[in-house]
C-alpha positions in Angstrom: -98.9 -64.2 -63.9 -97.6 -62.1 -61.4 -93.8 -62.1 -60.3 -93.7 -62.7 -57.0 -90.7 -60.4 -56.4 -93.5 -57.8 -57.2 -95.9 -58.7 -54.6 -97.2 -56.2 -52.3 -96.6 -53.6 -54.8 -100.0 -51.2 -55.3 -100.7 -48.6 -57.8 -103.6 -45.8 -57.4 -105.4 -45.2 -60.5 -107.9 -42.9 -61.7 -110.1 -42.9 -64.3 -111.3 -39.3 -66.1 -113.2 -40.6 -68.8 -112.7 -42.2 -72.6 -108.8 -43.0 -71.9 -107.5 -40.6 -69.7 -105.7 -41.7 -66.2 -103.7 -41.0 -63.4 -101.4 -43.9 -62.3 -99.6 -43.0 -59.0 -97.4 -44.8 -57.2 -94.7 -43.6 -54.6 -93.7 -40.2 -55.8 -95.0 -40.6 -59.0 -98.0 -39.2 -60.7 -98.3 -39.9 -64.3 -100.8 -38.5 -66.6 -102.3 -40.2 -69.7 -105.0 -38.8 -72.1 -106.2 -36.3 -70.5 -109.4 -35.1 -72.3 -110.6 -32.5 -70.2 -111.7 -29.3 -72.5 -115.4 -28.9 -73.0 -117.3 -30.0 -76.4 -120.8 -30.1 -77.2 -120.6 -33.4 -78.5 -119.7 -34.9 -75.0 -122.3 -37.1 -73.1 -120.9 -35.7 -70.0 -119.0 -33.1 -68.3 -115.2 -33.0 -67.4 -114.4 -34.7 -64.0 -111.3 -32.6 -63.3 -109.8 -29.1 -64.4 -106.0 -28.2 -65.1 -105.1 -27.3 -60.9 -106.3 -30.7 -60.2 -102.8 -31.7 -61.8 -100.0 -29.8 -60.3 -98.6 -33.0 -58.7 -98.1 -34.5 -61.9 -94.6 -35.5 -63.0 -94.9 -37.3 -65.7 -97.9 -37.1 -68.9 -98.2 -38.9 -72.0 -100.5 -38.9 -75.3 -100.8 -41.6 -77.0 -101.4 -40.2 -80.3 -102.9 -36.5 -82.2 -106.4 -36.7 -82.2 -108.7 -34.6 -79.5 -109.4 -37.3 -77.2 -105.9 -38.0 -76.8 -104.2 -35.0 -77.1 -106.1 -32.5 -75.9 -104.5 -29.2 -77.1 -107.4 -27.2 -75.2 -106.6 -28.6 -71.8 -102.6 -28.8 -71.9 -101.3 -25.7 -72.6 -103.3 -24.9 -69.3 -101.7 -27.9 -67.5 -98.4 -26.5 -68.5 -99.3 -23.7 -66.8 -100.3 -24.9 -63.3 -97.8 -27.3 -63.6 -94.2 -26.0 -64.8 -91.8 -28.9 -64.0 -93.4 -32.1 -65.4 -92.5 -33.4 -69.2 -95.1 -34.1 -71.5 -94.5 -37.5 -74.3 -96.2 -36.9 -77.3 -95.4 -39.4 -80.6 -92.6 -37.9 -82.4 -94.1 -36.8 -85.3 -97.1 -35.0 -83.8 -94.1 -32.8 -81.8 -94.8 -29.6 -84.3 -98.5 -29.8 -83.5 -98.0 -29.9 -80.2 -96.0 -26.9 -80.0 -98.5 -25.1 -82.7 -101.4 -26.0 -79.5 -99.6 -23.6 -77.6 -97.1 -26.2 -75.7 -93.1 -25.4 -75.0 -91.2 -27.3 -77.2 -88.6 -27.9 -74.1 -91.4 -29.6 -71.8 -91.6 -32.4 -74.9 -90.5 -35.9 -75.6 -91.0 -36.7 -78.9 -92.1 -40.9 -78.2 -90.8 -43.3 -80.8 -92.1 -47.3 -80.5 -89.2 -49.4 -79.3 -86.8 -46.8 -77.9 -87.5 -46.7 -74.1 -87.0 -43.6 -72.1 -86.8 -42.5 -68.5 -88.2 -39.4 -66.8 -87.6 -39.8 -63.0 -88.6 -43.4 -61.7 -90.9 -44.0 -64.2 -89.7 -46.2 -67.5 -91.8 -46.3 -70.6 -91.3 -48.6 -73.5 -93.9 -46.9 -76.8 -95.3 -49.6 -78.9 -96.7 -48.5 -82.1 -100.3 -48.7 -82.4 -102.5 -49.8 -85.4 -105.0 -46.6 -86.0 -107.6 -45.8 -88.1 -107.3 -42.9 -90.7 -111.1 -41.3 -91.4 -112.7 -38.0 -92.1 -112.9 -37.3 -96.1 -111.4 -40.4 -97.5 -112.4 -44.4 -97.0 -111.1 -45.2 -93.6 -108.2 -47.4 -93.6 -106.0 -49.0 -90.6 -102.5 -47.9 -90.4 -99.5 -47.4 -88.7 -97.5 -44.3 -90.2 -94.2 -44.8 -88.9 -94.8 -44.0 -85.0 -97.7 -41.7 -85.6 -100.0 -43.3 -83.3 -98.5 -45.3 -79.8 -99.3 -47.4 -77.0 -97.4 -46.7 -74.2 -96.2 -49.6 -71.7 -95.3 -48.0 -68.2 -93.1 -49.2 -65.3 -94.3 -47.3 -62.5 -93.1 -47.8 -58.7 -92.8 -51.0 -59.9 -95.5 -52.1 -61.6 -96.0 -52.6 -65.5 -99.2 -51.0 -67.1 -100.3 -50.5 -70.7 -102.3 -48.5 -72.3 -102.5 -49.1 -76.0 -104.3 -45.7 -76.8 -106.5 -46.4 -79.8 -105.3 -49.6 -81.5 -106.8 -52.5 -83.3 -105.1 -55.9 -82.5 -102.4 -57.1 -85.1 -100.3 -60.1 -84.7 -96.6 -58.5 -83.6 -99.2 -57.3 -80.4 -99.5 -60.2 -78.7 -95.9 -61.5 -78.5 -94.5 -57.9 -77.5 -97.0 -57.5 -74.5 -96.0 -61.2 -73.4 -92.6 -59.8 -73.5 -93.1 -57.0 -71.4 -95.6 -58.7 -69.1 -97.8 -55.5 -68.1 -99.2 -56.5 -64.7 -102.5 -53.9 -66.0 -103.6 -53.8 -69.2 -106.2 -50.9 -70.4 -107.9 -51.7 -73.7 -110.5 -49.6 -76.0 -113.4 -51.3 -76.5 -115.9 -49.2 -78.9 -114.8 -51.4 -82.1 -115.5 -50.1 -85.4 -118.4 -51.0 -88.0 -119.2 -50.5 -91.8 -122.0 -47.3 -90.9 -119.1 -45.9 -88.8 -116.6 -46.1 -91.1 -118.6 -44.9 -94.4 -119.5 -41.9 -92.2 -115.6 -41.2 -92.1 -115.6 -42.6 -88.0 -112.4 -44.4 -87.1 -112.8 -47.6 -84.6 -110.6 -49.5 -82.3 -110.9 -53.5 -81.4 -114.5 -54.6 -80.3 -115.2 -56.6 -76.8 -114.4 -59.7 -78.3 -111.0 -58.7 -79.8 -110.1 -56.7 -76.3 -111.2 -59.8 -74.2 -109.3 -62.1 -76.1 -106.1 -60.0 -75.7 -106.3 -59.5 -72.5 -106.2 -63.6 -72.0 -103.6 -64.0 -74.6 -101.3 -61.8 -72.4 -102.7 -62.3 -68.9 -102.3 -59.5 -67.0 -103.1 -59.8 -63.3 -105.6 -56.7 -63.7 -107.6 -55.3 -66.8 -109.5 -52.0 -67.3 -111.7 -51.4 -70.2 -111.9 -47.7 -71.6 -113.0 -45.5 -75.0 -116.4 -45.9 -74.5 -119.5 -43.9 -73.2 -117.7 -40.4 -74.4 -120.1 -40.0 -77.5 -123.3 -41.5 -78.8 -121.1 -42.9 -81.7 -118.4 -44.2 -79.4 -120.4 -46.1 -76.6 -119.2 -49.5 -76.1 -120.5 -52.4 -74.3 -118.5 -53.1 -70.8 -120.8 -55.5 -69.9 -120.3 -57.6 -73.1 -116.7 -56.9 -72.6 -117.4 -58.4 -69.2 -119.1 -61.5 -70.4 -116.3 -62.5 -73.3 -113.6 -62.2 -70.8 -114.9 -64.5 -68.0 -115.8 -66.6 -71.1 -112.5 -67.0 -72.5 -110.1 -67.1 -69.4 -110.2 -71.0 -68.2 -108.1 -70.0 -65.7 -110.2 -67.4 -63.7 -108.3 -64.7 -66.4 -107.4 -61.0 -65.4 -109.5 -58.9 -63.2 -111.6 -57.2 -64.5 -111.8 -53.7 -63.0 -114.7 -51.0 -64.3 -113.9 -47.8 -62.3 -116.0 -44.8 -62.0 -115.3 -41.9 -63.2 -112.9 -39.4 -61.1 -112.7 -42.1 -58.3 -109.2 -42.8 -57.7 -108.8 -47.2 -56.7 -106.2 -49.2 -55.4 -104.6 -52.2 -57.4 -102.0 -54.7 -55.1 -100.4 -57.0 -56.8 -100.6 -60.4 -54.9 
């Protein structure tokens, strides 16, 4: 539930697509997953370009791959925008300079040690990822390798797991922290995928019952509709979560893409 000494509190968000978005609040504007670089296997377009983003102070990646860290897109980021710092996981800091990114403009993100960058406090949790491409895909978490990151921004607490299955320390640490919005991957994962080498994340089912095990006051589905292998089903996501919150549950938000929308907490 909501504290009520955070009542009144808002938070602008905007949604670019798979798990990139801008939370702003106050003065700041904080950047997470961008994928914004142009591939043929994308079922659509970009929603925003590098000079969108000079107001940024803050951007995270939650972990190496494409979708997450977007070494096509940043490099021009850094560009049009000089001053803010960008969090990577600490051990994909040499691949992020090798993209073409300043190794002074890094944080290297490690789960459990918090960090401040202006008036925004994040707290990395590790994430339980998938490992794919020529070998049997397997679920792991390779000491900080792959991260969710929870946010205190303006005031208000948001996670965003990155990719991540559910494992049981999950749970308990989110009730912990007590994110007011939660944003959870909900492509899930399958034998056909993973013989082909394709990673997943937690299904509907797994994301919905999350989301009531922590109760947020707000929660945002993403990681799906990107590509034909990764669609998702929001609706079903939809369904299990009214299903399994006696209580009324979270709400559920499903933004469109490149529309920025208010959350007040109340």
């Amino acid at each position: 539930m909501t504290s009520s000494k955070r009542n009144g509190l808002s938070l602008t968000l905007t949604w670019y697509g798979q798990a990139g978005f801008r939370l702003a609040s106050g003065d700041s504007q904080v950047l997470i997953d961008p994928f914004m670089s142009e591939r043929d296997n994308r079922r659509y377009p970009p929603v925003a370009a590098a000079e969108d983003f000079a107001d940024i102070t803050l951007a995270l990646c939650t972990h190496e791959h494409i979708d997450h860290l977007d070494l096509g897109f940043l490099p021009e980021f850094a560009t049009v925008n000089r001053t803010a710092k960008i969090v990577v996981p600490a051990p994909a800091l040499d691949q992020a300079v090798a993209g073409g990114l300043d190794r002074e403009r890094l944080i290297g993100a490690v789960p459990g040690e918090e960090f401040t960058d202006r008036d925004v406090t994040v707290h990395p949790l590790p994430a339980l990822h998938g490992i794919g491409d020529d070998e049997p895909v397997r679920y792991e978490f390779l000491d900080g390798r792959f991260l969710g990151y929870l946010m205190d921004i303006g005031g208000v607490r948001v996670f965003h797991s990155g990719d991540a299955l559910v494992y049981p320390e999950l749970a308990p640490a989110l009730r912990e922290l007590a994110p007011d919005v939660l944003m959870l991957p909900i492509n899930g994962r399958d034998f056909m995928r993973e013989s082909a080498g394709l990673v997943g994340n937690m299904n509907e089912d797994e994301a919905a019952w999350l989301a009531t095990e922590v109760a947020p006051a707000y929660c945002i589905p993403m990681h799906y509709e990107m590509f034909t292998h990764n669609r998702g089903d929001v609706g079903r996501f939809a369904s299990r979560l009214h299903e399994s919150a006696a209580d009324g549950g979270p709400v559920l938000v499903i933004p469109s893409r490149g529309r920025p929308f208010a959350l007040e907490l109340i």
